[in-house]
C-alpha atoms as an extended CHARMM CRD file, in Angstrom:
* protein
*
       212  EXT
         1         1  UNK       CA            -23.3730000000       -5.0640000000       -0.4230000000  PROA      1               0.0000000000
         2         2  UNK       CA            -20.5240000000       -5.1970000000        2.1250000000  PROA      2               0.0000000000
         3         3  UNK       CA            -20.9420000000       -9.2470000000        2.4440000000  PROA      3               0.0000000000
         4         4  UNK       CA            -20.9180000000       -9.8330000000       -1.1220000000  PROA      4               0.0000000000
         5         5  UNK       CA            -17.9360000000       -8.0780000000       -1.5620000000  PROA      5               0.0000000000
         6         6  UNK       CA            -16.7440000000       -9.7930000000        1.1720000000  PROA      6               0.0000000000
         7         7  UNK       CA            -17.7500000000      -12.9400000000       -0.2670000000  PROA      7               0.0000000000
         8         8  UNK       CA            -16.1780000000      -12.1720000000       -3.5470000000  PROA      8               0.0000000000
         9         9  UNK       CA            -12.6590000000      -11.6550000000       -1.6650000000  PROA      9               0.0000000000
        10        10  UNK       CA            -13.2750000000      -15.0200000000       -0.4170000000  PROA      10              0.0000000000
        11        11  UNK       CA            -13.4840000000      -16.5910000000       -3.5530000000  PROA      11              0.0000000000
        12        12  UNK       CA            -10.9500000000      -14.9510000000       -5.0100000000  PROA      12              0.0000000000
        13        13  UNK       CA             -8.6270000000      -15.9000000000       -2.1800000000  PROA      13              0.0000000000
        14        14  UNK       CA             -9.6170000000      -19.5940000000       -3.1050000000  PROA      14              0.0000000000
        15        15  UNK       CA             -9.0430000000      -19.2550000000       -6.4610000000  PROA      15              0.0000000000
        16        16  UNK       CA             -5.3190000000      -17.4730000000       -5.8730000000  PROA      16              0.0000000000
        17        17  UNK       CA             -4.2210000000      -20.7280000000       -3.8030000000  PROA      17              0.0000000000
        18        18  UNK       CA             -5.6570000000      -23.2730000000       -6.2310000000  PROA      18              0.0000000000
        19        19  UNK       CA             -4.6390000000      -21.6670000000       -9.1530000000  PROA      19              0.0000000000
        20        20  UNK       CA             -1.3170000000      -20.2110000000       -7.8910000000  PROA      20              0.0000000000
        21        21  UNK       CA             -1.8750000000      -16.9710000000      -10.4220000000  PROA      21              0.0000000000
        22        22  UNK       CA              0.7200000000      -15.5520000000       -7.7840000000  PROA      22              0.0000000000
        23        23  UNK       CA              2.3310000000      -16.5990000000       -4.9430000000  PROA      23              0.0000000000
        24        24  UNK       CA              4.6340000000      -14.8070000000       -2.3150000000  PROA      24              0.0000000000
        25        25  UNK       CA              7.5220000000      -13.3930000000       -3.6570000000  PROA      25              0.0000000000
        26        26  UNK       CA              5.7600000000      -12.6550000000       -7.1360000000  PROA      26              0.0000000000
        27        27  UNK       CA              6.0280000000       -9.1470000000       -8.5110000000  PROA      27              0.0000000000
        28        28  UNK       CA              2.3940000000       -8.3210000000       -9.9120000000  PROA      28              0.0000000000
        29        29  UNK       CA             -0.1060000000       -5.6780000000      -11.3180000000  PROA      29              0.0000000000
        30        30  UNK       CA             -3.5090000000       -6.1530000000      -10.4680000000  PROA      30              0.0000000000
        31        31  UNK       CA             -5.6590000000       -2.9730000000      -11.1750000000  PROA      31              0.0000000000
        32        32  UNK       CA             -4.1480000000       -0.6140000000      -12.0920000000  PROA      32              0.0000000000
        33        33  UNK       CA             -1.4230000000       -1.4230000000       -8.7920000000  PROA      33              0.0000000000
        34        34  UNK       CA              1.9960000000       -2.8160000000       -9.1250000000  PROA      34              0.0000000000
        35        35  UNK       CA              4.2620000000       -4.3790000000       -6.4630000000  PROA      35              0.0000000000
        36        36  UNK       CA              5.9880000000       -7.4670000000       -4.7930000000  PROA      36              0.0000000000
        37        37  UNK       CA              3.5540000000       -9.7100000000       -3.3360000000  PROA      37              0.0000000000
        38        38  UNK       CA              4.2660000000       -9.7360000000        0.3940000000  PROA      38              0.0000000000
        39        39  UNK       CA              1.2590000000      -11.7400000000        2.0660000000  PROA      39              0.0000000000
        40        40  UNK       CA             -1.8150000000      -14.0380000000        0.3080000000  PROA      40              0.0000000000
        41        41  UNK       CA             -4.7950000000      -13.5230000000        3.3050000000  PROA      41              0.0000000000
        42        42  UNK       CA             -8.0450000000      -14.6340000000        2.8810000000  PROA      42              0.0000000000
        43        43  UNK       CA             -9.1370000000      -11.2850000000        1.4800000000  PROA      43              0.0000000000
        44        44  UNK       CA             -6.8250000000       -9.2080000000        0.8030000000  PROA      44              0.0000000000
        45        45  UNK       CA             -3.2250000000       -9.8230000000       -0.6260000000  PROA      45              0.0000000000
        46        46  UNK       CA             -0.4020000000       -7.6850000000        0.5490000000  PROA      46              0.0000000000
        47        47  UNK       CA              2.1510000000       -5.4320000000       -1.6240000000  PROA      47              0.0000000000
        48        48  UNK       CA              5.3220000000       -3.5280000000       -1.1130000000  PROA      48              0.0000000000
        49        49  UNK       CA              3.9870000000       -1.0220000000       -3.5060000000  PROA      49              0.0000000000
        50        50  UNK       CA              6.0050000000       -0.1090000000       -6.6290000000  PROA      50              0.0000000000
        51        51  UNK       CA              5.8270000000        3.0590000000       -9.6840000000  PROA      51              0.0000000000
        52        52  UNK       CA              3.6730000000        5.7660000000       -8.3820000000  PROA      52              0.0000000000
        53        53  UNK       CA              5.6510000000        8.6690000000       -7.9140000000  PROA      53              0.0000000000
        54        54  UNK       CA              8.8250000000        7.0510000000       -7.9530000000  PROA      54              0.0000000000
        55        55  UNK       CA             10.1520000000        6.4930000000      -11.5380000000  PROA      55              0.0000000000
        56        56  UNK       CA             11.1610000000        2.4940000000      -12.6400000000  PROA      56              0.0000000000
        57        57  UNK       CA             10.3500000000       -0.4740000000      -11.3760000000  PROA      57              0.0000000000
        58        58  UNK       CA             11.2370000000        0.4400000000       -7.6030000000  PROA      58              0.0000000000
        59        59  UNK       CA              9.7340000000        0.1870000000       -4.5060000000  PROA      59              0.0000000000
        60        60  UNK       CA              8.3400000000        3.0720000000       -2.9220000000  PROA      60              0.0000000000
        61        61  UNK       CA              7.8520000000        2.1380000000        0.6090000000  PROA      61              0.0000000000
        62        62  UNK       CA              4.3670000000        1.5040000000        1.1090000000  PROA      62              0.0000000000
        63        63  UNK       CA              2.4120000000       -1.7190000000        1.9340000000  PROA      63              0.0000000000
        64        64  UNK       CA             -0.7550000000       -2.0240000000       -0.5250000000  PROA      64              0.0000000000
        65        65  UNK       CA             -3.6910000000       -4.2770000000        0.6410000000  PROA      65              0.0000000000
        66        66  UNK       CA             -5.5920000000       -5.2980000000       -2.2780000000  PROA      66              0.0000000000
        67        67  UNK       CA             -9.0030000000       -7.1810000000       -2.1550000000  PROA      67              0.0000000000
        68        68  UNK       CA             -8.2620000000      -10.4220000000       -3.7860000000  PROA      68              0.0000000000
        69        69  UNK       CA            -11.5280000000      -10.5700000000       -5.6870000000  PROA      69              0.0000000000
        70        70  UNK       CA             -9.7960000000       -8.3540000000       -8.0480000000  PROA      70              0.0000000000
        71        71  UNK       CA             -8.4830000000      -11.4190000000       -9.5910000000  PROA      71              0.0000000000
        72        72  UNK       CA            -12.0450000000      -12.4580000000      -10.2280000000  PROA      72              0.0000000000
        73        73  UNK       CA            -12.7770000000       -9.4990000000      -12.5320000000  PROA      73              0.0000000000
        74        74  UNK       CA             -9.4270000000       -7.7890000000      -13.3280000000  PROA      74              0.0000000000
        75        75  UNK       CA             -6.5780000000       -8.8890000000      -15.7240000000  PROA      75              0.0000000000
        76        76  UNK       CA             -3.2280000000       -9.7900000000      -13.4940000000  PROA      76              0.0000000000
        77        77  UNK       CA              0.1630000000       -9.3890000000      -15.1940000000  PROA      77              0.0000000000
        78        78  UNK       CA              2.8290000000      -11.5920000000      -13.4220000000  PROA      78              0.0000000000
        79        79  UNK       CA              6.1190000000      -10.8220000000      -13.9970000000  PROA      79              0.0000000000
        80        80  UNK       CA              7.9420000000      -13.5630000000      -12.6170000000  PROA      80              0.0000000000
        81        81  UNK       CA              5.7620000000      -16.4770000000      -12.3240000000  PROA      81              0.0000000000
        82        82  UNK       CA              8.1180000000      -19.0890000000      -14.7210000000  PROA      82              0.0000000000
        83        83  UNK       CA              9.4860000000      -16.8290000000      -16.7580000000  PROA      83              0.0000000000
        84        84  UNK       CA             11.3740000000      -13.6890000000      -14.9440000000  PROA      84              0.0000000000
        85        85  UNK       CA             12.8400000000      -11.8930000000      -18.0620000000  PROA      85              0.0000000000
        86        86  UNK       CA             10.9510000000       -9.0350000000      -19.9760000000  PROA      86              0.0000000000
        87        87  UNK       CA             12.2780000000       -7.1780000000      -23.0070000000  PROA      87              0.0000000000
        88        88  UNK       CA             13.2480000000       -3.5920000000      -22.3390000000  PROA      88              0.0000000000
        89        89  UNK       CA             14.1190000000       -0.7940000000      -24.9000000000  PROA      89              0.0000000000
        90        90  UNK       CA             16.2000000000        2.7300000000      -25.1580000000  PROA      90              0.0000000000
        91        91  UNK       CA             15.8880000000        5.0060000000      -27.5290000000  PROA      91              0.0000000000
        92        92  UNK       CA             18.4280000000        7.1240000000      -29.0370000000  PROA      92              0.0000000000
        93        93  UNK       CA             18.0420000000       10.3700000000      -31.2590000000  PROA      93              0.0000000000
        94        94  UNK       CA             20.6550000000       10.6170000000      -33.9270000000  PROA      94              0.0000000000
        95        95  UNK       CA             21.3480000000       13.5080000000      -36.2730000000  PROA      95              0.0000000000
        96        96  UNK       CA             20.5430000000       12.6500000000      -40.2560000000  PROA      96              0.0000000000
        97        97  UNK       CA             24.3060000000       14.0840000000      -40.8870000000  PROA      97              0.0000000000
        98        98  UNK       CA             25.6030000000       11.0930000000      -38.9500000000  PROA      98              0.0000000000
        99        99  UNK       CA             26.8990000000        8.0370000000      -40.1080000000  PROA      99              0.0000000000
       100       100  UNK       CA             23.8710000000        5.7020000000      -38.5870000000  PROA      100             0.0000000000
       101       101  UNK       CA             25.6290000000        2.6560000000      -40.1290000000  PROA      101             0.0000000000
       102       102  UNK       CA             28.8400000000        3.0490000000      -37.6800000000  PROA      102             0.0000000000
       103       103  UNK       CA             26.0010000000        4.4920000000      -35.0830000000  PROA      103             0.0000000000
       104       104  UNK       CA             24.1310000000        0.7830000000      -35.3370000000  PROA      104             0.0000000000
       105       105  UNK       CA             27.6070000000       -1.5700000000      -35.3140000000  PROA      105             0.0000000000
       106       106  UNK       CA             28.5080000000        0.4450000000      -31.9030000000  PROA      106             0.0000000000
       107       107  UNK       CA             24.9010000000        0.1000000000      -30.2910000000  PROA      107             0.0000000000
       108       108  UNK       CA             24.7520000000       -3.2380000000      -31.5050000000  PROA      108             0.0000000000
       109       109  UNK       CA             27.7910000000       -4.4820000000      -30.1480000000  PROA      109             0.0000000000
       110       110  UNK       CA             27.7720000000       -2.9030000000      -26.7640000000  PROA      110             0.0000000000
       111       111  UNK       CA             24.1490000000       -4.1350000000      -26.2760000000  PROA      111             0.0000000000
       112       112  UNK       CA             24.9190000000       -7.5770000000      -27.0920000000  PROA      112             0.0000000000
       113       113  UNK       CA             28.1470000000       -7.6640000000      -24.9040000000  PROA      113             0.0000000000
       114       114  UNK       CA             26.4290000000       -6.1110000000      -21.8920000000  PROA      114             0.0000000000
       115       115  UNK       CA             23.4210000000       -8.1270000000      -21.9990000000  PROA      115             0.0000000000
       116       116  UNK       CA             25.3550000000      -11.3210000000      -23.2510000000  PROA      116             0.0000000000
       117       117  UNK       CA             25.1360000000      -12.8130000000      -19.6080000000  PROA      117             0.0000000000
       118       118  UNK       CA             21.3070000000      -12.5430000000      -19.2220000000  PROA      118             0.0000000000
       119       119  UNK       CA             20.4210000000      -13.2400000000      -22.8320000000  PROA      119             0.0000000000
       120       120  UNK       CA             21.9960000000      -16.7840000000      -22.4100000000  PROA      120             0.0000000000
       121       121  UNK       CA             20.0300000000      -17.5450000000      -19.3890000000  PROA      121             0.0000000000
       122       122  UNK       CA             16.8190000000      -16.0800000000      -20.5400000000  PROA      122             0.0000000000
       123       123  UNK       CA             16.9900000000      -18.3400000000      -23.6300000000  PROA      123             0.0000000000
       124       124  UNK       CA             16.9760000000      -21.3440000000      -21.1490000000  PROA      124             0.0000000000
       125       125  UNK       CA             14.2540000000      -20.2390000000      -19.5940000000  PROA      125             0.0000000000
       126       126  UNK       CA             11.9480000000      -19.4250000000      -22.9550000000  PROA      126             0.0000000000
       127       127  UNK       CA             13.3660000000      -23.2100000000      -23.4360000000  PROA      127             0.0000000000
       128       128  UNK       CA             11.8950000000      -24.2780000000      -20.2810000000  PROA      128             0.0000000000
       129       129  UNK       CA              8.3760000000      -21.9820000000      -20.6500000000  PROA      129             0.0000000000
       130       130  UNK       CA              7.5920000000      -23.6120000000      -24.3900000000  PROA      130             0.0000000000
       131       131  UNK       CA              7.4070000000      -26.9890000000      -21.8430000000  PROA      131             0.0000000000
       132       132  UNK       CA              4.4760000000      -25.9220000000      -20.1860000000  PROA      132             0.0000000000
       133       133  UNK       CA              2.8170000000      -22.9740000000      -23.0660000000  PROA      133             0.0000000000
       134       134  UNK       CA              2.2790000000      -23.0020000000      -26.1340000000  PROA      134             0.0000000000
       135       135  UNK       CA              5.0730000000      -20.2940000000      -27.0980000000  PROA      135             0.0000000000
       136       136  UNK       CA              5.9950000000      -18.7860000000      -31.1300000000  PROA      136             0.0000000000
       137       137  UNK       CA              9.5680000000      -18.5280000000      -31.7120000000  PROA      137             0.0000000000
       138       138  UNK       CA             10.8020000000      -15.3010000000      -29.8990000000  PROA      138             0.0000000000
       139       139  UNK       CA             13.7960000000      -13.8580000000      -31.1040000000  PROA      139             0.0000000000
       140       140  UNK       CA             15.5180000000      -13.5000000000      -27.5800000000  PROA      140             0.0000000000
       141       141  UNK       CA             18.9970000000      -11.7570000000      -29.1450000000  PROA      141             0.0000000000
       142       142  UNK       CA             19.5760000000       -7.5700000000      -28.8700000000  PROA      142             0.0000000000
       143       143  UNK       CA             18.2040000000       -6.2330000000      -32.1350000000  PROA      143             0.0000000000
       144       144  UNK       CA             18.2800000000       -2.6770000000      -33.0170000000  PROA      144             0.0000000000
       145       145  UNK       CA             15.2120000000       -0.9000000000      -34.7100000000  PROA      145             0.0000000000
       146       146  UNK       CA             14.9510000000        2.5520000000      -36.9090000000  PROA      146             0.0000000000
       147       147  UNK       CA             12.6900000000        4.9150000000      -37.1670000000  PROA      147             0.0000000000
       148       148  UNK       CA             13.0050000000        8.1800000000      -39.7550000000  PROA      148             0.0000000000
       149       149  UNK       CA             11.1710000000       10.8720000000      -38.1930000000  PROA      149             0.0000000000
       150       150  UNK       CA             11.0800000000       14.9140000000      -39.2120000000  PROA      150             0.0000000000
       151       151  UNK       CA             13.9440000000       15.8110000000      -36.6400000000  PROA      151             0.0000000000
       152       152  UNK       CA             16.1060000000       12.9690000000      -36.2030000000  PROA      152             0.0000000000
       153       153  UNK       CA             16.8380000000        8.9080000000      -36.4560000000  PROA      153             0.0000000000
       154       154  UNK       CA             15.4960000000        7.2440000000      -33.9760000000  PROA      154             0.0000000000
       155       155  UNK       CA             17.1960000000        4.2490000000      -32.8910000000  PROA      155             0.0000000000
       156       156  UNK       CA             15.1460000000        1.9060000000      -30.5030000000  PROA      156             0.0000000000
       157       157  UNK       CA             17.2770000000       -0.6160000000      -28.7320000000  PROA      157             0.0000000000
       158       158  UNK       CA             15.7410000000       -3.6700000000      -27.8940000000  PROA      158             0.0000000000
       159       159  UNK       CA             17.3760000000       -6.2900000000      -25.1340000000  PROA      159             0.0000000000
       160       160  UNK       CA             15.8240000000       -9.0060000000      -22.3540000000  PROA      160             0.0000000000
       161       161  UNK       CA             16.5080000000       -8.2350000000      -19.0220000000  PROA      161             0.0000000000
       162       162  UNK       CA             15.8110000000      -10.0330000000      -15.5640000000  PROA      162             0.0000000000
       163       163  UNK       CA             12.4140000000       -8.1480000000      -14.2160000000  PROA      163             0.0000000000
       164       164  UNK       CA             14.3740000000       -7.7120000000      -11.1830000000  PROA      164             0.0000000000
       165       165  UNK       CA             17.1340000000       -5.4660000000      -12.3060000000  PROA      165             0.0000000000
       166       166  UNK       CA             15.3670000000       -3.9580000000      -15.1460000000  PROA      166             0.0000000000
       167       167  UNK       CA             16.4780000000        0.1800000000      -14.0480000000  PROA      167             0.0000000000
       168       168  UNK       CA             20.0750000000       -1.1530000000      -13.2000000000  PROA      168             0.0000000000
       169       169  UNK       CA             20.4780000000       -2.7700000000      -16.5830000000  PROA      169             0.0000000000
       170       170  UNK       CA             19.0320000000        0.1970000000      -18.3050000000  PROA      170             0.0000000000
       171       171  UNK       CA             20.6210000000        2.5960000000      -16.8000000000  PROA      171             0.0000000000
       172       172  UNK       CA             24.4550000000        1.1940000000      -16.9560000000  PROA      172             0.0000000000
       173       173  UNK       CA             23.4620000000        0.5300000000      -20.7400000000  PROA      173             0.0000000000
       174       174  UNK       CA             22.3090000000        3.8480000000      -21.4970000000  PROA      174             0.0000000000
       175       175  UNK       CA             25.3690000000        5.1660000000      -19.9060000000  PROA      175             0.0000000000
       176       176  UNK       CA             27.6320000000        3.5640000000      -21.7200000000  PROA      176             0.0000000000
       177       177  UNK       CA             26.0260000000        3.8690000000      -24.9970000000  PROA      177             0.0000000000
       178       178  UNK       CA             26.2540000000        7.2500000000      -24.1180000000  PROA      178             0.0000000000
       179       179  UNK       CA             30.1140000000        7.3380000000      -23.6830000000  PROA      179             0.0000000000
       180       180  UNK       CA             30.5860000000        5.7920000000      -26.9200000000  PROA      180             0.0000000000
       181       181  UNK       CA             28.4070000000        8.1540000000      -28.3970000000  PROA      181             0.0000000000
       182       182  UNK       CA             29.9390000000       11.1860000000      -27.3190000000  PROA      182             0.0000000000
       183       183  UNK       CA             33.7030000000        9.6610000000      -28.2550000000  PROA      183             0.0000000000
       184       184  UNK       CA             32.4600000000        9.4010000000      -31.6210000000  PROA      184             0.0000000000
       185       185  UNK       CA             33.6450000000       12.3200000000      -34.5470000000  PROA      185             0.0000000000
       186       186  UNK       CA             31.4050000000       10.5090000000      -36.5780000000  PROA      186             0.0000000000
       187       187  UNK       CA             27.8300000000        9.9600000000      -34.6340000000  PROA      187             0.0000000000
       188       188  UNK       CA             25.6520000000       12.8690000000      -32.9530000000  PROA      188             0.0000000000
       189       189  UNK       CA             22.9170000000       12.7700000000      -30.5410000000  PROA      189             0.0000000000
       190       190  UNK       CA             20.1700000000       14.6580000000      -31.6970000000  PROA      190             0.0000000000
       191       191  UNK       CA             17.8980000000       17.1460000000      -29.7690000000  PROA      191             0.0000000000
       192       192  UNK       CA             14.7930000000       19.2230000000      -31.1550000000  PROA      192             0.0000000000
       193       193  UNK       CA             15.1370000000       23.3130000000      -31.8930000000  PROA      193             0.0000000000
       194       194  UNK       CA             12.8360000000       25.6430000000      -31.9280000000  PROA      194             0.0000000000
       195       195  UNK       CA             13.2290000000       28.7510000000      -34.2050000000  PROA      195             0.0000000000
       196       196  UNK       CA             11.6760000000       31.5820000000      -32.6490000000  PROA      196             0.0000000000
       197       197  UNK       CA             11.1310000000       34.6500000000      -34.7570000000  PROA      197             0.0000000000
       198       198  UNK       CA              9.2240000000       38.3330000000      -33.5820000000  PROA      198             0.0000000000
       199       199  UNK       CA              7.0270000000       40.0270000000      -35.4270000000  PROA      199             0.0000000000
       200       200  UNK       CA              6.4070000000       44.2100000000      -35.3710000000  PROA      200             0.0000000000
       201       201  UNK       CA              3.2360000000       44.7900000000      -34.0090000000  PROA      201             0.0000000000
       202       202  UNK       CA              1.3620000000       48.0600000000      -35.5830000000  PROA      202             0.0000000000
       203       203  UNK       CA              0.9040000000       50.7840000000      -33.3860000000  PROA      203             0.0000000000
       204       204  UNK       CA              3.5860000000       49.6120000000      -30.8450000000  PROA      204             0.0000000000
       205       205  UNK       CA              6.0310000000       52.0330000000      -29.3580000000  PROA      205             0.0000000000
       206       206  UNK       CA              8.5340000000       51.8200000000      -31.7010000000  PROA      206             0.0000000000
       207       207  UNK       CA              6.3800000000       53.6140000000      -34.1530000000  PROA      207             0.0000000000
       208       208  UNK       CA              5.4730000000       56.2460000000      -32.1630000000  PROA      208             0.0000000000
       209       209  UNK       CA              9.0250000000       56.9670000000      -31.5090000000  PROA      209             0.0000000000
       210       210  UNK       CA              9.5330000000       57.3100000000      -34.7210000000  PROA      210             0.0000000000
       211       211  UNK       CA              6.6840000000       59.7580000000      -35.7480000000  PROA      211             0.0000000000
       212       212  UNK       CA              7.9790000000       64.0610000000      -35.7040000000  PROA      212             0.0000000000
C-alpha cells in the first residue's frame, strides 16, 4: 500500500510538470487545502498555508506538504494561473423605510470608482483568457443586486478584484461604503430585533404572595 501511494505521488508529480496545472508562485486549493505554492518535489508539493483559523485569504504561517497524487483524483482550483482576478461581493442590510434608490446610486458609484483601476485591467485579461478558452461574455463591470427579505433589503455588491489583494480591496470598500452610509439622513443600515416577551407562570411566587 505504501509504494502505490508512493507511486501515485510520482505520477502525479509528472503530470504537474507536463501539464503545468500549477507552478511556483500559484495560489491553489487542492483538497480541501488552500495556499501559495512554494515548492513542486517529486511527491509532495509545498504550501505557505492559507484560511484555517485565520479569516480571508491570508497566510497563516505554516508550510503544507501535500502528496501530489492529489491532483490525480481531486479537483484543483487555481487562482492565478492566466487569469488572476476573481469576483468578490459585500452585502449590505438596508431598512425598508429607506430610500434604496439613493442607497443603490451611492453603492454604485463608489464601487465603480474604487474598483475602476482593476476593472480596466481585468477586462484585458478576460480579453487575453477568451485567446486560449472558450469563455461566454462575462459582464466584468460593478453591478449591484437586491434581495427583499422579511427584515431588511439586502443589497449584494458585486466587483472583480486581483486574487492577491482580495481582503484589502474588501475591506477599504466596505469601509467606505460604510461612511457614506452613515452620512446619509436618507439610507439606514439594518440589523435584526428580537422581541422578547415573559409569560406568568402558575403557581410561581408571585401568586403565593398574593394569597391571605
Amino acid at each position: 500500500m505504501a509504494l502505490q501511494d508512493m507511486f501515485k505521488s510520482l505520477v502525479g508529480g509528472i503530470v504537474i510538470f507536463l501539464t503545468g496545472i500549477y507552478r511556483v508562485g500559484d495560489r491553489i486549493e487542492v483538497n480541501s487545502k488552500s495556499g501559495d505554492v512554494m515548492d513542486i518535489g517529486i511527491l509532495y508539493t509545498t504550501l505557505m498555508e492559507m484560511k484555517e483559523w485565520v479569516l480571508g485569504d491570508q497566510p497563516t504561517g505554516r508550510l503544507s506538504a501535500i502528496p501530489n497524487s492529489y491532483v490525480l483524483s481531486s479537483t484543483v482550483n487555481n487562482y492565478t494561473k492566466d487569469h488572476p482576478y476573481i469576483w468578490d461581493e459585500i452585502t449590505i442590510p438596508i431598512t425598508y423605510d429607506s430610500d434604496w434608490s439613493e442607497a443603490i446610486s451611492k453603492i454604485a458609484n463608489i464601487t465603480e470608482r474604487e474598483t475602476k483601476v482593476v476593472t480596466q485591467a481585468a477586462e484585458k485579461s478576460v480579453s487575453k483568457l477568451g485567446e486560449r478558452y472558450y469563455t461566454s461574455k462575462w459582464s466584468i463591470e460593478p453591478a449591484v443586486f437586491l434581495r427583499l427579505t422579511d427584515n431588511w433589503i439586502e443589497f449584494n455588491i458585486r466587483y472583480i478584484t486581483d486574487v492577491r489583494q482580495r481582503r484589502e480591496i474588501h475591506t477599504n470598500l466596505s469601509r467606505m461604503l460604510l461612511e457614506e452610509i452613515q452620512d446619509s439622513e436618507k439610507v439606514r443600515l439594518a440589523s435584526e430585533t428580537l422581541d422578547i416577551s415573559i409569560k406568568e407562570i402558575p403557581g410561581s411566587g408571585s401568586e403565593k404572595e398574593n394569597q391571605p
